[in-house]
SEBA-742554 format. One record per atom (N, C-alpha, C): atom name; x, y, z; residue number from 1. Coordinates in nm, 2 decimals, m for minus. Atoms other than C-alpha are relative to their C-alpha. Example, Ala and Ser with C-alpha at 12.3 -4.5 7.8 and 13.67 -1.06 7.14 Angstrom:
BEGIN
  atomo      px      py      pz  num
      N    0.09   m0.12    0.00    1
     CA    1.23   m0.45    0.78    1
      C    0.09    0.12    0.00    1
      N   m0.09   m0.11    0.00    2
     CA    1.37   m0.11    0.71    2
      C   m0.08    0.11    0.08    2
END
This chain:
BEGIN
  atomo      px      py      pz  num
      N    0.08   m0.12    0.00    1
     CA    0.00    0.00    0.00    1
      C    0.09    0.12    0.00    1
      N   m0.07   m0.10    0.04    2
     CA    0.14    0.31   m0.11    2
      C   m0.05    0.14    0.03    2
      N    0.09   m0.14   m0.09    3
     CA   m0.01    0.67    0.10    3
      C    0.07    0.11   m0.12    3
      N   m0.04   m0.17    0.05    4
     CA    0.07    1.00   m0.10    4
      C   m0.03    0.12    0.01    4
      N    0.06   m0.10   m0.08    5
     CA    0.08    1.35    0.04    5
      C    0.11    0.09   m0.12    5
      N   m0.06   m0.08    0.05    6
     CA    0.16    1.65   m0.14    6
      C   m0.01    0.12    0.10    6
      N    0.07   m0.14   m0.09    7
     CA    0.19    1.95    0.07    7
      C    0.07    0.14   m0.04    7
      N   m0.02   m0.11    0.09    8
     CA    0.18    2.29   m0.15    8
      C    0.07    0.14    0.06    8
      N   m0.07   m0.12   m0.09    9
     CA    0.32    2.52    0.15    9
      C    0.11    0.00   m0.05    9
      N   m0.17   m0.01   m0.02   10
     CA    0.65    2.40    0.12   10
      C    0.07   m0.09   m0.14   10
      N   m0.05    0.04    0.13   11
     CA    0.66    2.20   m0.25   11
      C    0.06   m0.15    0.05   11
      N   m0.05    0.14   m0.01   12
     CA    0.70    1.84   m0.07   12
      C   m0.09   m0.13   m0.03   12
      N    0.03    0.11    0.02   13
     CA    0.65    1.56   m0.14   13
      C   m0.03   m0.14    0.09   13
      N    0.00    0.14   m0.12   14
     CA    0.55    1.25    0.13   14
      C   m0.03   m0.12   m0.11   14
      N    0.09    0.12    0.01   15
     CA    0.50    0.89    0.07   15
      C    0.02   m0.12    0.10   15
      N   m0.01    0.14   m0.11   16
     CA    0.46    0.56    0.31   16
      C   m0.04   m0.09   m0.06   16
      N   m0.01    0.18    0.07   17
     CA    0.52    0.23    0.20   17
      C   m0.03   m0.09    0.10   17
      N    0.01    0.10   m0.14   18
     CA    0.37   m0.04    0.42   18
      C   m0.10   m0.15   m0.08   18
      N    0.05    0.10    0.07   19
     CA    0.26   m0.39    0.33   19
      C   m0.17   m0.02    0.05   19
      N    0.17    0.03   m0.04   20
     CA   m0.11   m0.50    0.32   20
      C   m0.03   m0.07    0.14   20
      N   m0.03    0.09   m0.12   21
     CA   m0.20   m0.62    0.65   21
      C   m0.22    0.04    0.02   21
      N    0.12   m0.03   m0.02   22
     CA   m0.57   m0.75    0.67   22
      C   m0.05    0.01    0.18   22
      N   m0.01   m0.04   m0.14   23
     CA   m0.55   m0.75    1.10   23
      C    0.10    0.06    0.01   23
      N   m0.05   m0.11   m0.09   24
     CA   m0.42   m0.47    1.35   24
      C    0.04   m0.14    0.11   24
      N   m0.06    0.09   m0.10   25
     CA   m0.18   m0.68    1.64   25
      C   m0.16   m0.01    0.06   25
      N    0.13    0.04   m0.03   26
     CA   m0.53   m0.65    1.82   26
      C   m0.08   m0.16   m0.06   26
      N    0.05    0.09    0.07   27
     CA   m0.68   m0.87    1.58   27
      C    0.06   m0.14   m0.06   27
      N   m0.05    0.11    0.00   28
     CA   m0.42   m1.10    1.54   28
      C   m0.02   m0.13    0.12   28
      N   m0.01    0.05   m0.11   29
     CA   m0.43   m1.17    1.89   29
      C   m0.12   m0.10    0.05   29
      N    0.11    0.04    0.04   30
     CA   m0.81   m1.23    1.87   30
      C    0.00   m0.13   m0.04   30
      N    0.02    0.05    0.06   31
     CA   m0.79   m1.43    1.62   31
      C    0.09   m0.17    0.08   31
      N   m0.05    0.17   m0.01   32
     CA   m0.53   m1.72    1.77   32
      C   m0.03   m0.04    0.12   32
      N    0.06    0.03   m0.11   33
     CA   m0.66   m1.69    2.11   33
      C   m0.19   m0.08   m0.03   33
      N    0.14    0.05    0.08   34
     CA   m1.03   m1.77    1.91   34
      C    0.07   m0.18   m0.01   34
      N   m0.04    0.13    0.06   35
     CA   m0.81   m2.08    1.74   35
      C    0.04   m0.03    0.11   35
      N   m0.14    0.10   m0.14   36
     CA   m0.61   m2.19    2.10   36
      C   m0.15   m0.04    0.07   36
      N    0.15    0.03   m0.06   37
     CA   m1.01   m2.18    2.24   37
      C   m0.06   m0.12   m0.07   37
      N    0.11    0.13    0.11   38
     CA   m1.20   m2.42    1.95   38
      C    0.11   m0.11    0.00   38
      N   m0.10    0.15   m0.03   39
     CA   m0.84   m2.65    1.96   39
      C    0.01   m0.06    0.12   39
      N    0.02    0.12   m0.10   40
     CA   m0.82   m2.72    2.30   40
      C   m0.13   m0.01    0.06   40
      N    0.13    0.07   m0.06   41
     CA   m1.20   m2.77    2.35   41
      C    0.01   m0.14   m0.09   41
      N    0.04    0.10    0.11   42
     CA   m1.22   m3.05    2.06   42
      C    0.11   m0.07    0.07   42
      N   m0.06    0.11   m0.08   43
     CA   m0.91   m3.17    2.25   43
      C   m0.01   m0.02    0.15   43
      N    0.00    0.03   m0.08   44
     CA   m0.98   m3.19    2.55   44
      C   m0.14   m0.09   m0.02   44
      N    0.11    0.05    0.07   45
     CA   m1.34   m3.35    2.42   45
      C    0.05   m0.15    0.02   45
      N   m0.07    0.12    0.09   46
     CA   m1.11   m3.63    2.26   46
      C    0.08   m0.04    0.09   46
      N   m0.04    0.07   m0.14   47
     CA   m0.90   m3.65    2.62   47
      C   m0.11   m0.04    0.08   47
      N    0.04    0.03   m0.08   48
     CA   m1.22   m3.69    2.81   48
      C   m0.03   m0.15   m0.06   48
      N    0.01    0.13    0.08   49
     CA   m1.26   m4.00    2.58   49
      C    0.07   m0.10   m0.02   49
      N   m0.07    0.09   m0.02   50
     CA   m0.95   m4.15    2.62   50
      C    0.09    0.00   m0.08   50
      N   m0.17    0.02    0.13   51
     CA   m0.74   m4.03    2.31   51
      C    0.08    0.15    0.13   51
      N   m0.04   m0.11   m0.06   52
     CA   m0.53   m3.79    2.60   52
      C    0.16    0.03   m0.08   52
      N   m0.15   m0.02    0.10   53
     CA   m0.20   m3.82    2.34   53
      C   m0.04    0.15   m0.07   53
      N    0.07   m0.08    0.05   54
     CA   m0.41   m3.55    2.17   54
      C    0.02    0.14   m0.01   54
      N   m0.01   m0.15   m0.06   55
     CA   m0.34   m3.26    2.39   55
      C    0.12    0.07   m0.06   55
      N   m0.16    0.00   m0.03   56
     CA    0.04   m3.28    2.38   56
      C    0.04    0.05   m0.18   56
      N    0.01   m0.01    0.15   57
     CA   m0.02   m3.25    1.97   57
      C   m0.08    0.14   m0.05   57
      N    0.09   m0.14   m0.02   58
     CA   m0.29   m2.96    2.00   58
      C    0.10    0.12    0.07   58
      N   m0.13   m0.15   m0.04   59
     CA   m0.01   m2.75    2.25   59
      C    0.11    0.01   m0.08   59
      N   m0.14    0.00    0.11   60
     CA    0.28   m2.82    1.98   60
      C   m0.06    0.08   m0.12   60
      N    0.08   m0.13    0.14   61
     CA    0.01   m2.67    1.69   61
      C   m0.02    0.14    0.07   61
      N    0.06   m0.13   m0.03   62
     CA   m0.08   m2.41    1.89   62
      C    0.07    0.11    0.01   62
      N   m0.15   m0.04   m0.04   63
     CA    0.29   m2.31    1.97   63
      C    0.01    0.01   m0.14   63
      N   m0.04    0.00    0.08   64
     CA    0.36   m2.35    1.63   64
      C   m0.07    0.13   m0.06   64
      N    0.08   m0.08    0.04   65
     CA    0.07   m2.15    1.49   65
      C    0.03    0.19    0.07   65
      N   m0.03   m0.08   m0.07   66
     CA    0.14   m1.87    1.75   66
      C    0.12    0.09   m0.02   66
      N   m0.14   m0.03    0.02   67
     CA    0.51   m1.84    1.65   67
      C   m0.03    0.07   m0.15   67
      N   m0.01   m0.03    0.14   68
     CA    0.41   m1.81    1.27   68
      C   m0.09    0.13    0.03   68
      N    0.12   m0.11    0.00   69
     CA    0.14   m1.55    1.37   69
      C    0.13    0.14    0.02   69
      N   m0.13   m0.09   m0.04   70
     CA    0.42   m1.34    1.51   70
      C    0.10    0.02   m0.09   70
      N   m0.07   m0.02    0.11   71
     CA    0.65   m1.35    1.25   71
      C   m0.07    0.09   m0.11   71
      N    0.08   m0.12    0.08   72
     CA    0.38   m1.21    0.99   72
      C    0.00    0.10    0.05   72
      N    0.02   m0.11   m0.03   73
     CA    0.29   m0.95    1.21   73
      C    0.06    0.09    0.05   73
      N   m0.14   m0.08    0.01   74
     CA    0.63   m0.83    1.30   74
      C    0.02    0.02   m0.13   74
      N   m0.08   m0.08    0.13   75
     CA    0.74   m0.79    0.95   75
      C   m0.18    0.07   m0.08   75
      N    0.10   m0.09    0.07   76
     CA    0.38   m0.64    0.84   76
      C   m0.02    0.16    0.09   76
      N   m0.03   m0.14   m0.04   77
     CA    0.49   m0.37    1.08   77
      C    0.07    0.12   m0.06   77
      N   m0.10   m0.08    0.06   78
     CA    0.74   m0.25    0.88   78
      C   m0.05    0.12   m0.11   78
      N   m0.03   m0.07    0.11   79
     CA    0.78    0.05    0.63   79
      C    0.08    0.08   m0.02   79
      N   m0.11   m0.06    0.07   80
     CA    0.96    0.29    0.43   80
      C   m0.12    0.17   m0.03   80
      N    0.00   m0.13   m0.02   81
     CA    0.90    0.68    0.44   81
      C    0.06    0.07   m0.09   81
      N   m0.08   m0.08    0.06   82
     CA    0.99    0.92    0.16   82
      C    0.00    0.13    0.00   82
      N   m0.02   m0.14    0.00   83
     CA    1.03    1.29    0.18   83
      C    0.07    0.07   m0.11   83
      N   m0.11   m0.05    0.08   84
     CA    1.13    1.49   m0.13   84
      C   m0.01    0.14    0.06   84
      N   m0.02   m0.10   m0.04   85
     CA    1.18    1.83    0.00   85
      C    0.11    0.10   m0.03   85
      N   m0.07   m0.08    0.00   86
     CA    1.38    2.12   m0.14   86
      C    0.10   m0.08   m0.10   86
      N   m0.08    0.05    0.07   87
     CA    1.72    1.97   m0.25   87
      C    0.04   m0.12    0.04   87
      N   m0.07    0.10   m0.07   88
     CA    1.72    1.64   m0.07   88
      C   m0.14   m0.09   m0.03   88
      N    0.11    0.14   m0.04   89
     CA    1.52    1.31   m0.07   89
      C    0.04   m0.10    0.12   89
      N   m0.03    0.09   m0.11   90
     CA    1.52    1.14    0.25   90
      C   m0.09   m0.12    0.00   90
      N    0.08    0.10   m0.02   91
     CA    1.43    0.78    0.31   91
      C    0.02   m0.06    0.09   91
      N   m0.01    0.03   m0.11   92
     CA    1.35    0.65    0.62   92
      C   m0.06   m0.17    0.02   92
      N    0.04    0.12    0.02   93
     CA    1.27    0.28    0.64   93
      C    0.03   m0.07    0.14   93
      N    0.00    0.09   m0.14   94
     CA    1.17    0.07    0.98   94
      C   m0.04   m0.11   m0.04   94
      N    0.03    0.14    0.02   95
     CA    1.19   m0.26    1.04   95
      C    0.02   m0.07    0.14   95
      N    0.01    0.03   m0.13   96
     CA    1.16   m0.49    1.33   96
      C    0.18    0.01    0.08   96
      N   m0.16   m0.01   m0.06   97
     CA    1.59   m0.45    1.38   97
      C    0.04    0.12    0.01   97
      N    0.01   m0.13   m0.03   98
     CA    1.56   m0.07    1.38   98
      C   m0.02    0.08   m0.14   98
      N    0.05   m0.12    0.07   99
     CA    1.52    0.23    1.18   99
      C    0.14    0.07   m0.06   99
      N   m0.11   m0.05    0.14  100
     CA    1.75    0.35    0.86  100
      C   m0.05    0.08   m0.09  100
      N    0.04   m0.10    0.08  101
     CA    1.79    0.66    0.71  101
      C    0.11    0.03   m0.09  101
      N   m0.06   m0.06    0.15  102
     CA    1.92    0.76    0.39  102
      C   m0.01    0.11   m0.06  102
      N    0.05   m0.15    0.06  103
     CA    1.94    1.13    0.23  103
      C    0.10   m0.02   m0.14  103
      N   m0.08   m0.03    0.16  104
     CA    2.00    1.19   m0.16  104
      C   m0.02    0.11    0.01  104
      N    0.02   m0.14    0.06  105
     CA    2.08    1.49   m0.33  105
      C   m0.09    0.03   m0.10  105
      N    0.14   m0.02    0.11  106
     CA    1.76    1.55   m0.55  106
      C    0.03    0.01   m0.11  106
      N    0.01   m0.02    0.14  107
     CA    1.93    1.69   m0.84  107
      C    0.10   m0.16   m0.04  107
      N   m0.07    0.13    0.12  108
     CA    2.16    1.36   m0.91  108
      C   m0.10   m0.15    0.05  108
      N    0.07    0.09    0.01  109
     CA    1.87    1.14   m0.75  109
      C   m0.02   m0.10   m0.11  109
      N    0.09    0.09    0.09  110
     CA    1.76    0.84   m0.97  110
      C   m0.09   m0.10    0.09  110
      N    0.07    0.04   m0.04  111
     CA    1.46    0.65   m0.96  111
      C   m0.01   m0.13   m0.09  111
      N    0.04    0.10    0.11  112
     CA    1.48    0.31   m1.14  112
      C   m0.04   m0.15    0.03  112
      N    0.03    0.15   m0.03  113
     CA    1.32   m0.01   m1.18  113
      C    0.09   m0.11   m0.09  113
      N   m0.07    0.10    0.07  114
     CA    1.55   m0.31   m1.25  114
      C   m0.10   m0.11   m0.05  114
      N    0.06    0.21    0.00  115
     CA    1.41   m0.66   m1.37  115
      C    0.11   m0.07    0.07  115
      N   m0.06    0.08   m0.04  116
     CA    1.52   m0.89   m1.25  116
      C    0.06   m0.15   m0.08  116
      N   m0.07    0.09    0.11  117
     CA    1.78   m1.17   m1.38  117
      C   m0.05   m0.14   m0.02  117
      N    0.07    0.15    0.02  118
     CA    1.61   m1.46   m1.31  118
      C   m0.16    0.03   m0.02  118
      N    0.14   m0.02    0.07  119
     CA    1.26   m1.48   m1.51  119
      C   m0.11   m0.06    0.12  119
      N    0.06   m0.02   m0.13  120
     CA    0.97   m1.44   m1.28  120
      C   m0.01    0.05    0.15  120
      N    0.01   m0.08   m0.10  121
     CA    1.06   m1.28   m1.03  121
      C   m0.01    0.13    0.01  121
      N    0.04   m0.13    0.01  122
     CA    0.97   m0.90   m0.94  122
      C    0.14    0.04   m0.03  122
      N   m0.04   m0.17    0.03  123
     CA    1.08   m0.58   m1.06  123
      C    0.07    0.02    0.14  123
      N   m0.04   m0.05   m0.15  124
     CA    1.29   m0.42   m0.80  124
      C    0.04    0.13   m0.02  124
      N   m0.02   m0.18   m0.05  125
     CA    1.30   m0.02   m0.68  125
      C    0.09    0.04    0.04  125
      N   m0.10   m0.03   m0.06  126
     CA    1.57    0.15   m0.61  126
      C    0.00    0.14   m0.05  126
      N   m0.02   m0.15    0.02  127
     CA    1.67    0.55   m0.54  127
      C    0.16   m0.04    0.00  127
      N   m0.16    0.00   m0.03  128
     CA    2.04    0.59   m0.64  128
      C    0.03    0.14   m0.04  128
      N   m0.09   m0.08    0.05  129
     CA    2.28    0.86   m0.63  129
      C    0.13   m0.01    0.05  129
      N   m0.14    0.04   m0.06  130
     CA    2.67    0.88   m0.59  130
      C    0.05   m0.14    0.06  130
      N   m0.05    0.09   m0.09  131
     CA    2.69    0.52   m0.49  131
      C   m0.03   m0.05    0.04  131
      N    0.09    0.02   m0.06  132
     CA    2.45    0.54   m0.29  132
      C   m0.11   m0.09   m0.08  132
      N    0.08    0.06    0.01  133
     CA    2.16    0.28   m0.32  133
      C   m0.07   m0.03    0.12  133
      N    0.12    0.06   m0.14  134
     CA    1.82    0.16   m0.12  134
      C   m0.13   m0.02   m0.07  134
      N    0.11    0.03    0.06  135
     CA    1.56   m0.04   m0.26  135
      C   m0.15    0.05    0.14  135
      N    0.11   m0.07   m0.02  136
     CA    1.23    0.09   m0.23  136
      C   m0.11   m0.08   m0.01  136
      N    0.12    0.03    0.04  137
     CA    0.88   m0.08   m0.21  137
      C    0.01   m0.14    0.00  137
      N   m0.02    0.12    0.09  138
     CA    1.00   m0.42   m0.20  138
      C   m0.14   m0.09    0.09  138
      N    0.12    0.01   m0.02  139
     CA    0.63   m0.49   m0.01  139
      C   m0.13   m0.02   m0.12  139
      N    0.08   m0.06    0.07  140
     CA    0.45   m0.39   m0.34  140
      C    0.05   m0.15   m0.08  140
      N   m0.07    0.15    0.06  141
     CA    0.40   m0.63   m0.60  141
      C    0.06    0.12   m0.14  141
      N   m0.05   m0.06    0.06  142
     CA    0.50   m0.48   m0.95  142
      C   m0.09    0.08   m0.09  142
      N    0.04   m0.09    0.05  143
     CA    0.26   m0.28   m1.09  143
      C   m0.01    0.12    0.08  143
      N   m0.03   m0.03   m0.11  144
     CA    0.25   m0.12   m0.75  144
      C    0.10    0.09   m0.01  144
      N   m0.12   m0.04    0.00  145
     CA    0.61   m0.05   m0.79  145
      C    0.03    0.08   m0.12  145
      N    0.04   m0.07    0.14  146
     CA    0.54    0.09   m1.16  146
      C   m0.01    0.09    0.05  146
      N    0.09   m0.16   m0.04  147
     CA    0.28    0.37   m1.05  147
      C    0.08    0.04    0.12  147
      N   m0.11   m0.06   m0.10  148
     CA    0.55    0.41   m0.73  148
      C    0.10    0.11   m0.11  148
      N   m0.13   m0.02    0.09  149
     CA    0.83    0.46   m0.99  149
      C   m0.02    0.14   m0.07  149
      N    0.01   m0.14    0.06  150
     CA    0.67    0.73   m1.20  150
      C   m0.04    0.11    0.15  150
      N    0.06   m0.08   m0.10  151
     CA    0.52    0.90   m0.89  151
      C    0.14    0.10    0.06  151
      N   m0.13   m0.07   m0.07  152
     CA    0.87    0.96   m0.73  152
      C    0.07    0.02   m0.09  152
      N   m0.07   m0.09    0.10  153
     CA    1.03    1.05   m1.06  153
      C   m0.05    0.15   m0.05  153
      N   m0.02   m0.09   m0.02  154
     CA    0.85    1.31   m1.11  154
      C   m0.04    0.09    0.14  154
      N   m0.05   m0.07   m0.12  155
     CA    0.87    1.39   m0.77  155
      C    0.08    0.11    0.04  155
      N   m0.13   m0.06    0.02  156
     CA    1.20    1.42   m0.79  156
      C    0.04    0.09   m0.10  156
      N   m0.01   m0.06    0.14  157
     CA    1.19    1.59   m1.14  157
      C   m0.01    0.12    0.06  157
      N    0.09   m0.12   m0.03  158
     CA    0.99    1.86   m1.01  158
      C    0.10    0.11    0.05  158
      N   m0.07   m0.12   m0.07  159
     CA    1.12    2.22   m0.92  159
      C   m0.02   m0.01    0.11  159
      N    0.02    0.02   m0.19  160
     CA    1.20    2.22   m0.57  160
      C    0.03    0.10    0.03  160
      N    0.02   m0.11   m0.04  161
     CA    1.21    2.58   m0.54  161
      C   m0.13    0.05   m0.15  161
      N    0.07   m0.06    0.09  162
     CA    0.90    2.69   m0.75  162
      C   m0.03    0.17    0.03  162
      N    0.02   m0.13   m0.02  163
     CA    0.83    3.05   m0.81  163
      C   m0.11    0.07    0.04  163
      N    0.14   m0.04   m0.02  164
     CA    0.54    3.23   m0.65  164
      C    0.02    0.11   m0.07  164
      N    0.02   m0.11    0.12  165
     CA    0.33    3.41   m0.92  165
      C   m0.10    0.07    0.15  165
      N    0.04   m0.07   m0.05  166
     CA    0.14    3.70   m0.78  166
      C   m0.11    0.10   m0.10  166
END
């Protein structure tokens, strides 16, 4: 999901990059406390009956399921932050190991999409200048990263000191 903010005061540019995420941590939580409820009723059901091997198989899924829940929703926390502003593009990008920032110089900015070398697999984003590199969007699938691509070129294109007419 790709947010876009223009704000005409100051000639900037915003965008937030964040991956689709159909539950809020709330709702995750919901959701496997829901599943750890309907699994150990049905097993415990199946231990009042004499299968009690059952349980011990139901707390390993549940652990398991729990673990994977967590994983998703730590990395669906993440995003990427762009600012073009004046003479600089800053990119700010969090992730569950911390927070990394990057600043280009706007006028030798580039904005380009690679293919990639092996067939089928996505497109990939990247702002480069001097050396500098930092993929961009890699959340998005590739058309996504298209309509990203022009958006931040001319972003970056754009006069970043425009003239007030009067």
């Amino acid at each position: 999901m790709v947010a876009t903010r223009f704000d005409s005061s100051d000639a900037s540019h915003r965008f937030l990059i964040r991956p689709n995420r159909s539950l809020s941590w709330r709702g995750v939580l919901r959701f496997y406390l829901g599943i750890v409820l309907v699994s150990f009723t049905i097993a415990g059901g199946f231990a009042l009956f004499g299968a009690w091997p059952v349980l011990p198989f139901a707390g390993l899924e549940m652990l398991v399921l729990g673990a994977a829940l967590y994983v998703v929703a730590r990395r669906a926390s993440c995003w990427q932050r762009i600012h073009v502003q004046g003479d600089a593009v800053e990119v700010v990008e969090r992730r569950p190991e911390g927070e990394q920032r990057r600043s280009f110089q706007r006028a030798w900015a580039r904005v380009e999409l690679t293919k990639s070398v092996i067939s089928g697999y996505p497109v990939r984003l990247f702002i480069r200048s001097h050396g500098k590199s930092m993929e961009i969007g890699g959340c998005l699938n590739d058309h996504e990263k298209r309509q990203l691509a022009a958006r931040l070129r001319a972003a970056v294109d754009a006069d970043p000191w425009p003239v007030a007419r009067g």
